[in-house]
C-alpha positions in Angstrom: -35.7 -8.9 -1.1 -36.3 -8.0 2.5 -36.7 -4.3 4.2 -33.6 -4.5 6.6 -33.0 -3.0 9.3 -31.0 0.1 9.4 -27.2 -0.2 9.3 -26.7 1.7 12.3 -24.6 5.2 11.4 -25.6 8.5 12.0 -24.5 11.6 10.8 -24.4 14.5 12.9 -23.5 18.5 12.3 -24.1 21.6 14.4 -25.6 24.7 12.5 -25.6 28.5 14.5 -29.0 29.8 14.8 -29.9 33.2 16.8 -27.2 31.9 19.1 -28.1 28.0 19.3 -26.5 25.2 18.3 -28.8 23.1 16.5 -28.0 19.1 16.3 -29.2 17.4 13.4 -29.0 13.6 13.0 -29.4 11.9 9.5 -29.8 8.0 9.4 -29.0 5.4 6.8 -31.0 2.8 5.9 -31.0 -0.5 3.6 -34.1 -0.6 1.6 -34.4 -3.5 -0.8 -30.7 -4.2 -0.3 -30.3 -0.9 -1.4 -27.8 2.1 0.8 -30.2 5.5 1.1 -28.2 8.2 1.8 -29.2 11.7 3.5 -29.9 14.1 0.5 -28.3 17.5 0.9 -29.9 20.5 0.2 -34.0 21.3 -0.3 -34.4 18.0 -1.6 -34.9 16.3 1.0 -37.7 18.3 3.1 -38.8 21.6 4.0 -38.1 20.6 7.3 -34.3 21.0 8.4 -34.6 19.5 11.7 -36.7 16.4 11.1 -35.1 15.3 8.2 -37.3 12.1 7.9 -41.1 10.8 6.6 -42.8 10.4 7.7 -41.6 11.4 11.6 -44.0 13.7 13.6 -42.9 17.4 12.8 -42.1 16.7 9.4 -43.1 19.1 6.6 -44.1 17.8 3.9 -41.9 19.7 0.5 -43.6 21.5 -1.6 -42.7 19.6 -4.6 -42.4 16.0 -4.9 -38.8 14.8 -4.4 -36.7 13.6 -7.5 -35.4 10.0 -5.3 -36.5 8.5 -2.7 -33.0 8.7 -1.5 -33.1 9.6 2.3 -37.1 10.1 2.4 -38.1 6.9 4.9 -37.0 7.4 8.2 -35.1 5.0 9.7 -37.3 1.3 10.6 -35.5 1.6 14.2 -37.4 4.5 14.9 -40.7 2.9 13.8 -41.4 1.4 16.8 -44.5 2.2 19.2 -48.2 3.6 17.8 -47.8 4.4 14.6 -51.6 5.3 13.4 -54.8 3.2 12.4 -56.3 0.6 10.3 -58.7 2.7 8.0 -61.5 1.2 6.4 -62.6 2.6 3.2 -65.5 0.1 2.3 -67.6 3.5 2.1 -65.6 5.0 -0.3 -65.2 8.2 2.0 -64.2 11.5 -0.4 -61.4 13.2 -0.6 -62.5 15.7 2.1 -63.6 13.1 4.5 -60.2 11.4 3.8 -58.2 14.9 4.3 -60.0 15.6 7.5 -59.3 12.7 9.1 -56.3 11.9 7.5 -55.9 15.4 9.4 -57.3 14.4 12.6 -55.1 10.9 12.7 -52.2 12.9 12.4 -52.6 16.0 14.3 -55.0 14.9 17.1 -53.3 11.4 17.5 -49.6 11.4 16.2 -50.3 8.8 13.8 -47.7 8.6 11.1 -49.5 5.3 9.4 -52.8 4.0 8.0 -53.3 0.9 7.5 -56.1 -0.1 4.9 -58.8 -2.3 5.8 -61.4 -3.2 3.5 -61.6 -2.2 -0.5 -63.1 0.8 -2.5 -64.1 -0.3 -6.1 -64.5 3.2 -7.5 -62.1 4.0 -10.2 -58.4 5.2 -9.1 -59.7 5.0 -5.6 -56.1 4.8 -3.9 -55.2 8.1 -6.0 -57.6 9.8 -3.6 -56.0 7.8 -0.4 -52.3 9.1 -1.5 -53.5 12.8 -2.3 -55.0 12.8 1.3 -52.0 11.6 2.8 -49.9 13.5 1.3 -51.5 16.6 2.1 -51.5 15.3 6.1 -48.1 13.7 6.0 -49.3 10.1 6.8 -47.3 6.5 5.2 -49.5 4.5 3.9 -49.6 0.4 4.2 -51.8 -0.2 1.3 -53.6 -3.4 0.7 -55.4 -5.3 -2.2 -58.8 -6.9 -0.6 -60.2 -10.3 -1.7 -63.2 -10.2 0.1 -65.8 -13.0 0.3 -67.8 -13.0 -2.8 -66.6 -12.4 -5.8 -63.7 -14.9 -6.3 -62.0 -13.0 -8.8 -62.5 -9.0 -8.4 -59.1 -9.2 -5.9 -57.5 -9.2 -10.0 -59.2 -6.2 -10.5 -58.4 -4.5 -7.5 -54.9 -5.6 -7.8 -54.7 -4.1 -11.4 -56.4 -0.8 -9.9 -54.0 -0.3 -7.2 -51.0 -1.3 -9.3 -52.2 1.3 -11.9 -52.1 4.0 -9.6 -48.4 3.2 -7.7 -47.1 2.9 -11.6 -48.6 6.5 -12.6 -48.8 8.8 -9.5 -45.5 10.1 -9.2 -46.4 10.4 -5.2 -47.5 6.8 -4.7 -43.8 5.6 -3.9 -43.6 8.5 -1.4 -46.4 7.4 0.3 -46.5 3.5 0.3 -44.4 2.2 2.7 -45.7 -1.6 2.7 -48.4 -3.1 -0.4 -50.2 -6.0 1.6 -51.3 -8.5 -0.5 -54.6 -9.3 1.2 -55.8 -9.3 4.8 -55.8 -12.3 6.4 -55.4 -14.9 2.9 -54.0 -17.8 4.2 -56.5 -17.8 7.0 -59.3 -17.4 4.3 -57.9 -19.6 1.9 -58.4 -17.0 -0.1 -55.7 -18.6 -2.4 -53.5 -21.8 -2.3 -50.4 -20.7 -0.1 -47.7 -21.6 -3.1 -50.5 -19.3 -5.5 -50.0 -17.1 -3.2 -46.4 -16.3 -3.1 -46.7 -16.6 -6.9 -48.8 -13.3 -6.9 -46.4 -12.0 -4.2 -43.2 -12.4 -6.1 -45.3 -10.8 -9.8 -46.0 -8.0 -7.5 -43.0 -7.4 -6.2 -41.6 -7.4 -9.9 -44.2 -4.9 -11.1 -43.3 -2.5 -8.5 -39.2 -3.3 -8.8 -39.1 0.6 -9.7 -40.9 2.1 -7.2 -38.9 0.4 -3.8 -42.3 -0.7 -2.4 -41.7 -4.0 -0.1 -44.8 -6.5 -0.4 -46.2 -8.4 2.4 -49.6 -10.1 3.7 -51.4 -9.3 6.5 -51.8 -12.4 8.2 -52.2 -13.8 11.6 -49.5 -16.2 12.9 -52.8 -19.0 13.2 -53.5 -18.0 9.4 -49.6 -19.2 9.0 -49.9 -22.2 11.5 -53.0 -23.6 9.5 -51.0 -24.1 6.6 -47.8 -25.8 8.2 -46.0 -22.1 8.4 -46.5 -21.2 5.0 -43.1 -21.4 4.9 -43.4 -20.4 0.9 -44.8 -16.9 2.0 -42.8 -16.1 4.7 -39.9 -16.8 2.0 -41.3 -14.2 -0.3 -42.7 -11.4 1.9 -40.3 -8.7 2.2 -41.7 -7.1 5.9 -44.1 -9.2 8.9 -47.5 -7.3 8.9 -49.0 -9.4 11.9 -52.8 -9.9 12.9 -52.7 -9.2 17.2 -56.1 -10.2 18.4 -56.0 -12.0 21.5 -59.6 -11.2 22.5 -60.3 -14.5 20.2 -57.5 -16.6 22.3 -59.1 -19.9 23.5 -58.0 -18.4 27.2 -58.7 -14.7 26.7 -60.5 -12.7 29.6 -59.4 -8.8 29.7 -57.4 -6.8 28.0 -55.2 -5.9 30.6 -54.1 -9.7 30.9 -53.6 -9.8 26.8 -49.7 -10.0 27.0 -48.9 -13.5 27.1 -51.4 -14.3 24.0 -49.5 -11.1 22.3 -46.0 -12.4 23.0 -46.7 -15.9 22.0 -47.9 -14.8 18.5 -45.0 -12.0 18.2 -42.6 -14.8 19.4 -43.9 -17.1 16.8 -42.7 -13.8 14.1 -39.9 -13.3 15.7 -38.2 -17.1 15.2 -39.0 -17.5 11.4 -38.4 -13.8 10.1 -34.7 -13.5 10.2 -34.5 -9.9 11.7 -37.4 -8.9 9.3 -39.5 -5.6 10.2 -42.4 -6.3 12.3 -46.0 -4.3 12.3 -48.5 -5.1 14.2 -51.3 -4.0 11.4 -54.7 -5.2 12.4 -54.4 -5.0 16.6 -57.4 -4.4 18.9 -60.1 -5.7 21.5 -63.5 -5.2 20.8 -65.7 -3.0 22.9 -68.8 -5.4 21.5 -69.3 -8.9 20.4 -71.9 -9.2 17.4 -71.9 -12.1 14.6 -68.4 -12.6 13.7 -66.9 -10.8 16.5 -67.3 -13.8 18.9 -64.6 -14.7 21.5 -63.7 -18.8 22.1 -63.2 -18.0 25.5 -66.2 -17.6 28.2 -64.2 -15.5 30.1 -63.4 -12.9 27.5 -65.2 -9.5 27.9 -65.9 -7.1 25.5 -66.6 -3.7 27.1 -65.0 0.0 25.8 -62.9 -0.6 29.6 -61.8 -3.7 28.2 -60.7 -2.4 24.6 -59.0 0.9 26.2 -57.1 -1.5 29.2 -55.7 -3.4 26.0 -54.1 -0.4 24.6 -52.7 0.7 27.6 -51.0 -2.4 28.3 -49.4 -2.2 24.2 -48.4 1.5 25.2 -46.5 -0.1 28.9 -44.5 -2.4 26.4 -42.7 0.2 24.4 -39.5 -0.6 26.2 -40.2 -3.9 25.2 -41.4 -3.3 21.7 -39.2 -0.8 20.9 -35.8 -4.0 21.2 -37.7 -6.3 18.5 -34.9 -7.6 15.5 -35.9 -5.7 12.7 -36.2 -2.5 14.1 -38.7 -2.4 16.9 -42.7 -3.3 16.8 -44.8 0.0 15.3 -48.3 -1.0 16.0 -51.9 0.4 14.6 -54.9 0.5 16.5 -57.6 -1.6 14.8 -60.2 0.8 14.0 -60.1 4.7 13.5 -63.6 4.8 14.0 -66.8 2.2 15.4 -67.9 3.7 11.9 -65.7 1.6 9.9 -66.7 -1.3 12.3 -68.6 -1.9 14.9 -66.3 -2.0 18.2 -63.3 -1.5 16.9 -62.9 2.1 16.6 -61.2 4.9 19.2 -63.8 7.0 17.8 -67.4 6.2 18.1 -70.4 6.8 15.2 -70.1 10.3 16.4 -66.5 10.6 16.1 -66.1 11.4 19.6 -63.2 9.3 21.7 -64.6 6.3 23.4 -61.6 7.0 26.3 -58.7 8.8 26.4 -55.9 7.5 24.0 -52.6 9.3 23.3 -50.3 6.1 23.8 -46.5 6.8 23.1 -44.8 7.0 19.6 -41.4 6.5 21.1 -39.7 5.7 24.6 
């Protein structure tokens, strides 16, 4: 089944407050064919005016909801930045991961990580849905195959699936489970193996509302004829944006058409599906594997911040996608996590100023 787009209907009340009227509005939205309601009462949030997670201003409740009825906030209003990719290769603790979780959220309005990259330590995502909890953060959670080991994707798969099953947060948290990061590109399996694992997963989780995807660039789809089998399967369009590696590149200010060509590729085959763009970024260096195809493509921190700037100048644009409107992540949180890719360098300290729009 597919995460739809929110049947558009809005509920609206005034309350008297110390002499204001206060407007509240309540959306409805279609998850997994499915109509979510507003709750009434303390159910819902602590929060009477934002009614919605995981919108900025939201307050997290105290204890952890009985349904998910009325707990996402409406896909139209996903639109714009949204957060970062998060790589957890080094198995950062839970205090690393609540103080940036913390500093995503508060410092940068994120509402989203993405995760990038795999953490093999025992109930690992337990940690990553504790931390973002305790900020207020969605998570887009991912099961890595990696490069080496053929087979520990199985393991990680089990691992992950253990803790959405048993942590009676994980559904409150998870707003997309991305079956691997770039797979078709990778061949990391067949394509129809693929949507096999895809529609298992999607079974498992049946319960929990979760929607499955991959995160995929629209080349990884090209290469194999459209994967038409996966985009068949995948319930939401996480999409690779990296024009820096366009055959034509040259700065990011003059990304666009290479970003519209590969969102317009989305747009035609995903019937009105949501669209994230999940890994997104220019690099500020080129090093071994981070190469452009273009001689005229520059890596440079100008470069990487001109690139954001021009996303954030689209979010009239964006914002009119089918499916709800483009949210987009910045690709990385930190050079840390990757060389070049970060809005934080090693030291953690901004590489130029970024505080692009969460709506318009």
């Amino acid at each position: 089944m597919m995460l739809q787009k929110v049947l558009c209907s809005t509920l609206a009340w005034f309350v008297l407050s110390q002499s204001r009227v206060v407007a509240q509005e309540y959306s409805w939205l279609l998850f997994n064919n499915t109509l979510l309601m507003p709750a009434s009462g303390p159910k819902l949030t602590a929060s009477a005016d934002v009614p919605c997670f995981p919108a900025l201003g939201f307050k997290m409740p105290a204890n952890v909801p009985s349904s998910l009825d009325g707990w996402w906030c409406d896909s139209s209003t996903e639109y714009a930045f949204v957060g970062f990719s998060y790589e957890i290769t080094q198995c950062q603790s839970r205090s690393q991961l609540n103080s940036e979780f913390a500093d995503i959220r508060q410092r940068f309005r994120g509402r989203y990580i993405r995760l990038y990259g795999a953490c093999d330590k025992a109930n690992y995502y337990n940690d990553i849905i504790e931390a973002a909890w305790e900020n207020g953060l969605g998570v887009h959670a991912l099961i890595w195959f990696g490069w080496t080991d053929p087979n520990i994707w199985k393991i990680r798969r089990d691992s992950i699936f253990r803790s959405l099953l048993s942590n009676p947060k994980a559904k409150f948290i998870t707003r997309v489970l991305q079956f691997g990061s770039e797979p078709l590109y990778d061949w990391a399996l067949d394509p129809a193996q693929l949507a096999e694992q895809i529609k298992a997963a999607k079974v498992t989780l049946a319960g929990l509302n979760i929607p499955v995807t991959i995160s995929e660039m629209a080349y990884g789809f090209q290469k194999h004829n459209g994967a038409a089998d996966i985009l068949a399967v995948i319930d939401v369009i996480d999409a690779h944006i990296l024009p820096f590696f366009a055959s034509d590149a040259s700065t990011g200010d003059q990304a666009w058409k290479n970003v519209q060509n590969d969102l317009d590729w989305f747009v035609r085959r995903v019937g009105g599906r949501k669209i994230w763009f999940s890994q997104n970024g220019w690099p500020s260096v080129t090093y071994p594997g981070v190469e452009p195809n273009s001689p005229k493509a520059v890596a440079s921190i100008a470069e990487e911040s001109k690139y954001y700037a021009l996303l954030d100048s689209k979010c009239s644009y964006l914002k009119t996608v089918p499916g709800g409107g483009v949210g987009w992540f910045a690709h990385l949180y930190s050079d840390y996590q990757e060389p070049g890719y970060g809005i934080l360098d090693v030291n953690m300290e901004p590489k130029f100023d970024f505080a692009p729009r969460t709506s318009c």
